[in-house]
Every structure is written in structure tokens, then in C-alpha cells.
C-alpha positions as CSV (number, residue, x, y, z in Angstrom):
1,X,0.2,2.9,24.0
2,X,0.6,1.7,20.4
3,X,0.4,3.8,17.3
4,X,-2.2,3.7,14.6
5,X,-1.9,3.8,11.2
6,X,-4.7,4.1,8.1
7,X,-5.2,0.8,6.2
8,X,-4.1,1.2,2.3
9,X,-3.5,-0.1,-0.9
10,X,-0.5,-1.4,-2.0
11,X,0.8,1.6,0.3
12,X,3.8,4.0,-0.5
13,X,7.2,3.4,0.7
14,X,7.6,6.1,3.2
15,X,4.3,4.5,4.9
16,X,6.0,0.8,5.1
17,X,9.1,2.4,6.8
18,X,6.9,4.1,9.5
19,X,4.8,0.9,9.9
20,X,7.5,-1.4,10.5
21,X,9.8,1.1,13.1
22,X,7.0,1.1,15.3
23,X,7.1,-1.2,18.1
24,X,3.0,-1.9,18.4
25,X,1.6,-0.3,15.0
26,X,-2.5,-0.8,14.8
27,X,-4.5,-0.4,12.2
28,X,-7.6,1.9,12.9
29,X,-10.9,0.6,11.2
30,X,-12.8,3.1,12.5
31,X,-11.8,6.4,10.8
32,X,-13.6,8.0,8.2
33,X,-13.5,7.4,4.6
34,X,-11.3,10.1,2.8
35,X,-11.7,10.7,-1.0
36,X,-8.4,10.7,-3.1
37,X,-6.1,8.9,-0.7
38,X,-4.3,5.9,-0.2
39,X,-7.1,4.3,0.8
40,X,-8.1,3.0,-2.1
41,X,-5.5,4.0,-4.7
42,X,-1.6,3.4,-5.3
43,X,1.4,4.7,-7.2
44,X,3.3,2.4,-9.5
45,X,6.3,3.6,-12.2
46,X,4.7,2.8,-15.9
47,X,6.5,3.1,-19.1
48,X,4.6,6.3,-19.4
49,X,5.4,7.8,-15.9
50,X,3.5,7.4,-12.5
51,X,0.8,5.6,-12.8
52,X,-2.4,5.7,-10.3
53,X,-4.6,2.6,-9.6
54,X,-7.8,3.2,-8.0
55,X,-10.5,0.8,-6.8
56,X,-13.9,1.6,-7.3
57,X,-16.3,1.6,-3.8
58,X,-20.2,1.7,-3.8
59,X,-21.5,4.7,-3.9
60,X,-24.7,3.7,-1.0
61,X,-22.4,2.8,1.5
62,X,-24.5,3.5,4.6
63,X,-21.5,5.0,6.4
64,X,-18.1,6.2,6.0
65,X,-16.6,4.2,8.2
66,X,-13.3,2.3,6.2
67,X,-14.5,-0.8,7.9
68,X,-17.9,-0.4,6.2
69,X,-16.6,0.8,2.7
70,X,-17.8,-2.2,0.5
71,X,-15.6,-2.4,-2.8
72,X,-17.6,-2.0,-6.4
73,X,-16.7,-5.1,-9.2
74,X,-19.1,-3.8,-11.2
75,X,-16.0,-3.1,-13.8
76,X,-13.1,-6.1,-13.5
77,X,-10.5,-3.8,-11.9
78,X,-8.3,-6.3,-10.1
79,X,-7.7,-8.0,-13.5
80,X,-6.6,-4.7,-14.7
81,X,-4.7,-3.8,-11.7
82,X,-2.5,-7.0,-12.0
83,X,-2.2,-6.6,-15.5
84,X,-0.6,-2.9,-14.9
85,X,1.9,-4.3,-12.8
86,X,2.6,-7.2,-14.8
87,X,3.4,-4.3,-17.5
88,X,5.1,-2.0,-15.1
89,X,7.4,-4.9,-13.2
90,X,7.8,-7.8,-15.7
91,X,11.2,-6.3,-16.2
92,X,11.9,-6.0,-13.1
93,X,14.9,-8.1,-11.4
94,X,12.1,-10.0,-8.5
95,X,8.6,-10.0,-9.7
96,X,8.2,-13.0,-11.0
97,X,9.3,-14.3,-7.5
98,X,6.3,-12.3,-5.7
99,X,4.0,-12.2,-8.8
100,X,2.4,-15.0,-7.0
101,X,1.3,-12.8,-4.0
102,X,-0.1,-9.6,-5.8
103,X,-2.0,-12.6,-8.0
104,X,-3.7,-13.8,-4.5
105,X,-4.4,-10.6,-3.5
106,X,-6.6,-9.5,-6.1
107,X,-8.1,-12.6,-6.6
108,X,-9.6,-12.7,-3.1
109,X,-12.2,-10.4,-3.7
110,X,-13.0,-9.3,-0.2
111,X,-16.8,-7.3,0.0
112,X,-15.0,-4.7,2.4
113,X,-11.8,-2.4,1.0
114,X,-10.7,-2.4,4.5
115,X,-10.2,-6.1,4.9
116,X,-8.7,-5.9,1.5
117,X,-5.9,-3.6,2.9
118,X,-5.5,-5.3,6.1
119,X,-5.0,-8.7,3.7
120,X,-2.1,-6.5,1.5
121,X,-0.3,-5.4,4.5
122,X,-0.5,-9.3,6.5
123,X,1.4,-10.6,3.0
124,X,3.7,-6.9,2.8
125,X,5.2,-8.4,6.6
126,X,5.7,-11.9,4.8
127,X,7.4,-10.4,1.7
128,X,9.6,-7.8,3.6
129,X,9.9,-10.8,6.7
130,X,9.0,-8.5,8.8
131,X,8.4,-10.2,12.2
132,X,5.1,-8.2,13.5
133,X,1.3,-9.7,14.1
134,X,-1.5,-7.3,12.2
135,X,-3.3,-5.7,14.9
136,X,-6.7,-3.6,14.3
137,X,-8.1,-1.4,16.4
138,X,-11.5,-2.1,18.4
139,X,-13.0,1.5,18.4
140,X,-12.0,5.0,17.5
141,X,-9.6,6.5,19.6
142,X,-6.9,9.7,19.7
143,X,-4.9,7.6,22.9
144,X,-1.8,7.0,20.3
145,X,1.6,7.3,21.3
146,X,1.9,8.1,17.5
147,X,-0.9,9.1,15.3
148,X,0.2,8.3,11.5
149,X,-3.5,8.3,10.4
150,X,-3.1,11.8,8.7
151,X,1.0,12.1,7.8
152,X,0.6,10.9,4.3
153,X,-1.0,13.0,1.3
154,X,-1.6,11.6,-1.8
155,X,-2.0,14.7,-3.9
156,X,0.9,16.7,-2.4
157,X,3.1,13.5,-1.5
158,X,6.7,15.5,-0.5
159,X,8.6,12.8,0.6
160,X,12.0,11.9,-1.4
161,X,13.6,8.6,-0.7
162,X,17.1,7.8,-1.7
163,X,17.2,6.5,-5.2
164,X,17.5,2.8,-6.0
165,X,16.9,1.0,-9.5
166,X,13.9,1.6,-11.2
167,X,12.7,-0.5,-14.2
168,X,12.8,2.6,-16.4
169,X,15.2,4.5,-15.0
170,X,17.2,4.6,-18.4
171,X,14.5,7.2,-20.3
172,X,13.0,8.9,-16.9
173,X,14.3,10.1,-13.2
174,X,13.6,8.6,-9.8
175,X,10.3,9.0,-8.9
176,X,10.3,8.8,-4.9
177,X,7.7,7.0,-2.8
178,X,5.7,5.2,-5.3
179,X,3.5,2.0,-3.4
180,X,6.3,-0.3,-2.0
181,X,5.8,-2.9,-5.2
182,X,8.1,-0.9,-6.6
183,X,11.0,-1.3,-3.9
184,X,9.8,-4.9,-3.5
185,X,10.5,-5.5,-7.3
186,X,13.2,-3.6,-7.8
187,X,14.6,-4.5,-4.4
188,X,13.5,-7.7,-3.4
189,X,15.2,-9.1,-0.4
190,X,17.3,-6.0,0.2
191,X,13.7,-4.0,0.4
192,X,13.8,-4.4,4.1
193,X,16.9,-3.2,4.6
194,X,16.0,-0.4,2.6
195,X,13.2,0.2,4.7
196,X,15.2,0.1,7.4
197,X,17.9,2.7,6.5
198,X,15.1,5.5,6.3
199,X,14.1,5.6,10.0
């Protein structure tokens, strides 16, 4: 049986390592909703520190289902959230050479947050070249070889990857496990590789 993984944004680095280890990874789209998670936020390095980016979802969603979550543009937040990693990566040695993808991203608008995420992690495979086909689970099950859906904590967040190059590393310290646009700019090709060397 495969294992199943959560859908999120932009999602951290020790996430992208599980993901791409795993032989048959799904992604479940019929969990629950969980407030102040991945789901719907990310971690980038600003010149100020960690910085979180959080999408807004409507508040009369009739379930909490992620595959029924609709996503709020009430406020222009994927503008903003490009334009914080334009400020937080502009420096860096590869974003201009996958600025292109974050762009299409948040341009596409999706209604649902969950096809939103699915639609991150089909162009994270591309970037990395990681040679897998996105596959989404049909109903809820707990039949997993490997259940990832709860590993990852985005308040207490203990994992600690190996340092590599950060964009201000010359007036703060590694910060670990920040959303993989950090290794992907910082990284670039060798982010894979990377990836690789933490299973």
C-alpha cells in the first residue's frame, strides 16, 4: 500500500525529503482542515528573520474537508506573497531562474486551497526533477504503509537540517526547515541532491 501525505503550501524541507523517498506517496484530500498548519501557511528566511505566509480561507465553508476548503481573495495575498519572496530571494544565487514558477502559481487562483497545493507540489517534482506522477487519494483511509499526514508541526517544528547557504546568513544563523523555496533558491539544481542526503 502507498503512503499518504497532507497537501501544503510551499511545504517545508523536511516534508519534500519524506515525499520524494517514498516509493507511491498520495496525497489525501479527504482529511480534515487543521488550523495553524502547513496547510495553508509557509516559512521563508526574511531580512528580519522567519517569516510566515498565510492564505486566507472562507470562513462558511460547509465542511472541513481540505478538498472543500475554498481560498478567500477578498485581500490580494498572492501579490503579496510573491512580493515577499521576491524580497526574501532576489539575492539569492537561482531565483530568477524559478521566479517564473512561483509567478504561475499564484497567479492561478484556484477556488479550492487543496488544488492549490496539489498544483505547488506537481511544479516542486518539475523543479527538483523528481520523476513521480501526483497521485490523490479517492476516500479517507488509515490502510498506509506510512502515514505522514500528522509528522509535521508547524508551531513546534523540531527538525534541524544540515546547513547550506542562506541569503542572509552573514547577520543571522541557519534557520532549519523553512518551505523548500528556500533550498530551491539557495540550492537550485543541487536541491535534490540535498533532499536526497537526508533520508
Amino acid at each position: 500500500m502507498s503512503s499518504v501525505f497532507t497537501a501544503y503550501y510551499f511545504p517545508p524541507i523536511e516534508y519534500m525529503a519524506d515525499f520524494i523517498k517514498e516509493e507511491s506517496p498520495m496525497i489525501d484530500g479527504f482529511e480534515n482542515m487543521q488550523k495553524q498548519s502547513y496547510r495553508n501557511r509557509c516559512y521563508i528566511l526574511s531580512a528580519n528573520g522567519k517569516q510566515m505566509l498565510n492564505i486566507p480561507t472562507k470562513k462558511n465553508n460547509a465542511t472541513r474537508k481540505i478538498k472543500d476548503i475554498k481560498i478567500s481573495y477578498a485581500e490580494d495575498w498572492p501579490k503579496e506573497h510573491f512580493k515577499s519572496f521576491e524580497a526574501a530571494y532576489r539575492r539569492s544565487p537561482y531565483f530568477e531562474f524559478y521566479e517564473h514558477h512561483f509567478a504561475a502559481i499564484l497567479e492561478s487562483r484556484p477556488t479550492y486551497l487543496f488544488d492549490l497545493n496539489c498544483l505547488i507540489m506537481e511544479r516542486l517534482l518539475t523543479i527538483l526533477q523528481v520523476d513521480k506522477k501526483l497521485s490523490t487519494t479517492e476516500a479517507y483511509s488509515t490502510d498506509y504503509n506510512k502515514d505522514y499526514r500528522d509528522a509535521y508541526n508547524a508551531k513546534s517544528n523540531a527538525f534541524k537540517n544540515p546547513a547550506y547557504p542562506q541569503v542572509f546568513e552573514e547577520k543571522m544563523e541557519f534557520i532549519p526547515n523553512l518551505s523548500i523555496i528556500d533550498l530551491i533558491c539557495n540550492e537550485g539544481p543541487q536541491s535534490k541532491i540535498y533532499l536526497n542526503n537526508l533520508i
